[in-house]
N, C-alpha and C positions, 0 to 999 in steps of 0.2 A: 697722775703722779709724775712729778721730776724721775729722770732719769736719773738715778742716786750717783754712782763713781763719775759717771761724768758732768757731774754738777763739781767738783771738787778739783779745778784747775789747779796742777801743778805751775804755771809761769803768769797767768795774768798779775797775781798777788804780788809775786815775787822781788817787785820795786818797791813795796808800798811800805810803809811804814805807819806807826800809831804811837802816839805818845802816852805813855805808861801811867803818868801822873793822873791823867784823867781817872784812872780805876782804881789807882794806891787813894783817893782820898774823893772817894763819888761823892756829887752833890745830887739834893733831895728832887725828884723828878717834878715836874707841875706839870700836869696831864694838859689836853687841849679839851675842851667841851667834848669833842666825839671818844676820846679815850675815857672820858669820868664817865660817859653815858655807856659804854660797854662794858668798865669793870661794874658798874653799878647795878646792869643787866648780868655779868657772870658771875658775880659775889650773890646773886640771890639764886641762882641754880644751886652753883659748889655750895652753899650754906645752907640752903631748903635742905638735901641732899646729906649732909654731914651730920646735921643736927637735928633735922625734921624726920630724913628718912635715914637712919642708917642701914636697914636692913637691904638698902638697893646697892647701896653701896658692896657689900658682902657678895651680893647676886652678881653685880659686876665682873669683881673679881673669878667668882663660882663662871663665869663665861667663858672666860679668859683663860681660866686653870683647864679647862678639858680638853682645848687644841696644845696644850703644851707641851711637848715633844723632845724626846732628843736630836740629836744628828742627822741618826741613822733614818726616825721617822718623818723626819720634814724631807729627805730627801726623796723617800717614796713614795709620801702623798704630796710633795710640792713639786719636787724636782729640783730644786737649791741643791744643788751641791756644792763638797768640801774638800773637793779633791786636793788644791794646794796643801792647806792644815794639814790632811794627811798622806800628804808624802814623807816617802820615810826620812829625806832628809829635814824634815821639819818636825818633825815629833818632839826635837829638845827644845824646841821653841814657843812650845805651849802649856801653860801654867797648867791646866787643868785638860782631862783628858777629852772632857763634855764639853769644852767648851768653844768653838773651835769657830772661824769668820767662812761665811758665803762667800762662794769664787764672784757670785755677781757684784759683789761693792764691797771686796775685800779693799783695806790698801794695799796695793803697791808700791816698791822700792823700785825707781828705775834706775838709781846707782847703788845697787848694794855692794858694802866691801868683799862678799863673797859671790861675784852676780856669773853666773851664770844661767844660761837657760833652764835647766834643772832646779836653777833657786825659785826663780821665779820672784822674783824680789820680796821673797815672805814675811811678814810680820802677821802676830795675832793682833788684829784690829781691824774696824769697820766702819764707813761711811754709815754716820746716821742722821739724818733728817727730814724733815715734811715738806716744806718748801726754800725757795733762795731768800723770801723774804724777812726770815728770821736763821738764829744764828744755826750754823750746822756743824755736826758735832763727828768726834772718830772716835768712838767706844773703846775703851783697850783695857788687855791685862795690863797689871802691875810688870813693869819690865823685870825679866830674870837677869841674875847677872851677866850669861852670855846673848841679850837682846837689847843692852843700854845704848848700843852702838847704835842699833835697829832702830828704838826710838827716836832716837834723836837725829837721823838722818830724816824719819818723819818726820820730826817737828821741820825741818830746815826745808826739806822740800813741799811743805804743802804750806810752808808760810804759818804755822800755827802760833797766832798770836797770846794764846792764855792756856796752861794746864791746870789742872782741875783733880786733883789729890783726894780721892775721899776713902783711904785706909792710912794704918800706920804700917811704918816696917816689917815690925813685928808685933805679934796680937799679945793679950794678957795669958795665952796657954805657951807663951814662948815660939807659935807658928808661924815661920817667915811669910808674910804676905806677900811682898813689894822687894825688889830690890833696891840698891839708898843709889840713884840712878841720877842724882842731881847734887848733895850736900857736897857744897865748895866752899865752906866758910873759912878757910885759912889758905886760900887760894886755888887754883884753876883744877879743874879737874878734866882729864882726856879718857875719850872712849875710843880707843881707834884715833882715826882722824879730825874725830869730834874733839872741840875744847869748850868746856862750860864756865863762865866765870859767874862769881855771885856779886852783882853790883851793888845790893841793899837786901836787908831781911828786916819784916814789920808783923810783927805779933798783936793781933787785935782783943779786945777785950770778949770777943765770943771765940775763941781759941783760936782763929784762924792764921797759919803762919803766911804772909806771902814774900816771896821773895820775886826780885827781878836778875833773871840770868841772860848772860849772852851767850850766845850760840854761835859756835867761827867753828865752817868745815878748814883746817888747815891747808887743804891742797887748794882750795878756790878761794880765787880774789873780790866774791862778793863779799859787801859789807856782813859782819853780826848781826844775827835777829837778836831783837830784845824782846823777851819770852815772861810773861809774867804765871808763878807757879802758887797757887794756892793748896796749901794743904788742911786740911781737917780731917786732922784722927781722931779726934772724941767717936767719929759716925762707926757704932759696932759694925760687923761683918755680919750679914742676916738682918741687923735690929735697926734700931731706928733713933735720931738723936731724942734727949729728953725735951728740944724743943727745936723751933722750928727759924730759929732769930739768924742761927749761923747759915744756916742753906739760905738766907731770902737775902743774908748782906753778898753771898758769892753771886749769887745772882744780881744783884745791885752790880757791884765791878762788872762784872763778865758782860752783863746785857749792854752796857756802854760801849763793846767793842763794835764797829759796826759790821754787818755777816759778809760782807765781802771781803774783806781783810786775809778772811781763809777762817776754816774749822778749827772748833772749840775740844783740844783734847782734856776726856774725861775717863777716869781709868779709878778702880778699888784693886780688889785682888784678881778676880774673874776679868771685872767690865762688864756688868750683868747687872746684877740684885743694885749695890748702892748707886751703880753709875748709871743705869734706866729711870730709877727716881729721881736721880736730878736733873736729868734730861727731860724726862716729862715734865717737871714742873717748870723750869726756864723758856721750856718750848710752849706750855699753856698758856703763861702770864705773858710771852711774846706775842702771842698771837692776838690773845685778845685784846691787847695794846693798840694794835693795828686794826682790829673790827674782825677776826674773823672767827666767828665765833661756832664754827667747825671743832676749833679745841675745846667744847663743853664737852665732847664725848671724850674720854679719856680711854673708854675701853678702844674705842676707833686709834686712838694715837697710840698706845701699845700695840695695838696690834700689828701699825704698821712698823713702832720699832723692830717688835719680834722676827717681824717678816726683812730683816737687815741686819740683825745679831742676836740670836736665840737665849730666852729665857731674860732681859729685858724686863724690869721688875718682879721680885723674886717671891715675894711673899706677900700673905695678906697685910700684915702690921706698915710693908712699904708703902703701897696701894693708898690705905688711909692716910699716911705722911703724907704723901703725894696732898689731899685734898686738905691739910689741916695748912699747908705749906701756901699753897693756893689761896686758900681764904684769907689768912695773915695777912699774906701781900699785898692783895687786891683791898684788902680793909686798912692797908699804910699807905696806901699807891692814895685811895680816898682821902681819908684824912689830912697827907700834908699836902695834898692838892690844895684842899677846901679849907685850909689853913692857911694857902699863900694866894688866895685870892682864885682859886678853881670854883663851878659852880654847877652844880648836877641841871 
């Protein structure tokens, strides 16, 4: 296994650029012969599996759910600890009290606006990925109002080319999830020395809002990142969408980015339950893109999230989404292959 935080270069990225248009408006993929031959190969596992056996499916999960741990217990039977998280001066920095990043492949802030040794450049968020050769991801709470700064000092120093929204602000009980850590639509918005502008906003017909912002640290002369941020609030908090159309178009955009560009931030309220399901499944249908068909085990690819940001799909009802998400794609990845001229 990659060494996780330092797979996630701060400066190599840092010149590179990607042109946004390509993911505001993706075109239909046509696999190569060895790509239709492995979704064809992992569309009949996921599918046996979904539809033939779902009872393995359940058992899976039942695996899964008995090393699942708090904090306190992974730290005694793994040895991961959380010591940054829980420094006292970091306590207001973390949405939830459970929920907290491993010192081994937390991020890091090495310009924090409040940096001192003490700080330790803290943000709740975590290096999450399997290999360099697909995309790699930074798990995150929903930023609080005092972490918007935090944010987005990440996104700027790790190059992060696309965020990935899967809550709304606030839920249907009036619960603030999220803080509104980006809406610049009547012009700029500043965190600190961060300036956000919104250069375009595009509403897709499966709810998805995307906008493209720029990102300018005021005090430095490097160019603005231009940040593309996908939102989708329909996805409940716990629950699961009523279909699976809007998660497989974000993965459409996003999977266009290529994974050296820098990591994919993905973030709900926690950075847990909704944000491990999309990440497993973008990381599945990656892989098996490429042949490597290691991501048929799913309980294998949680596991190793969980072992990088605890608790990493949250429920049973995700779990399934996960495989109904899976199958979808790999059966339109077929299709308009073999509609534009692909051949099993």
């Amino acid at each position: 296994m990659t060494n996780t935080a330092a797979s996630f270069s701060t400066g190599a990225a840092a010149a590179k650029s990607f042109d946004l248009s390509a993911v505001s408006s993706p075109e239909r993929r046509l696999l190569s012969e060895d790509q239709l031959r492995h979704c064809y190969e992992a569309l009949k596992v996921f599918k046996g599996k979904r539809f033939g056996s779902p009872q393995t499916i359940h058992h899976e999960f039942q695996i899964l759910e008995r090393p699942l741990l708090d904090y306190r217990q992974v730290e005694w039977s793994t040895g991961k600890r959380c010591t940054a998280a829980l420094n006292s001066l970091h306590q207001r920095k973390n949405r939830y009290t459970d929920v907290l990043p491993f010192d081994s492949n937390r991020v890091i802030l090495k310009q924090h606006k409040d940096y001192k040794p003490s700080a330790m450049g803290y943000i709740n968020a975590s290096f999450v990925m399997t290999s360099e050769s697909v995309s790699r991801f930074i798990a995150t709470q929903g930023p609080l109002p005092n972490t918007s700064e935090d944010f987005w000092e990440m996104v700027l120093q790790y190059h992060c080319p696309a965020i990935i929204m899967l809550t709304r602000l606030v839920d249907g009980t009036h619960t603030v999830k999220c803080g509104d850590y980006f809406q610049a639509e009547d012009g700029p918005r500043e965190f600190g020395n961060i300036c956000i502008t919104t250069k375009w906003i595009q509403t897709t017909d499966t709810s998805l809002i995307l906008r493209c912002l720029e990102v300018k640290n005021k005090k430095s002369e490097v160019p603005p990142l231009s940040v593309l941020h996908i939102q989708y609030p329909e996805w409940p908090d716990h629950g699961v969408p009523k279909d699976t159309v809007a998660v497989r178009e974000i993965f459409k955009r996003v999977s266009a980015i290529p994974p050296s560009l820098g990591p994919i931030v993905v973030h709900c309220s926690a950075g847990i339950g909704r944000t491990g399901t999309y990440c497993l499944i973008h990381n599945t249908i990656q892989r098996v893109l490429i042949g490597d068909m290691t991501a048929l085990d799913l309980v294998n690819t949680v596991t190793t999230f969980r072992s990088q940001r605890i608790g990493m799909v949250q429920t049973m009802e995700q779990y399934l989404f996960c495989y109904d998400a899976i199958v979808d794609e790999l059966e339109n990845l077929i299709s308009d292959s073999n509609s534009r001229g692909g051949s099993h």
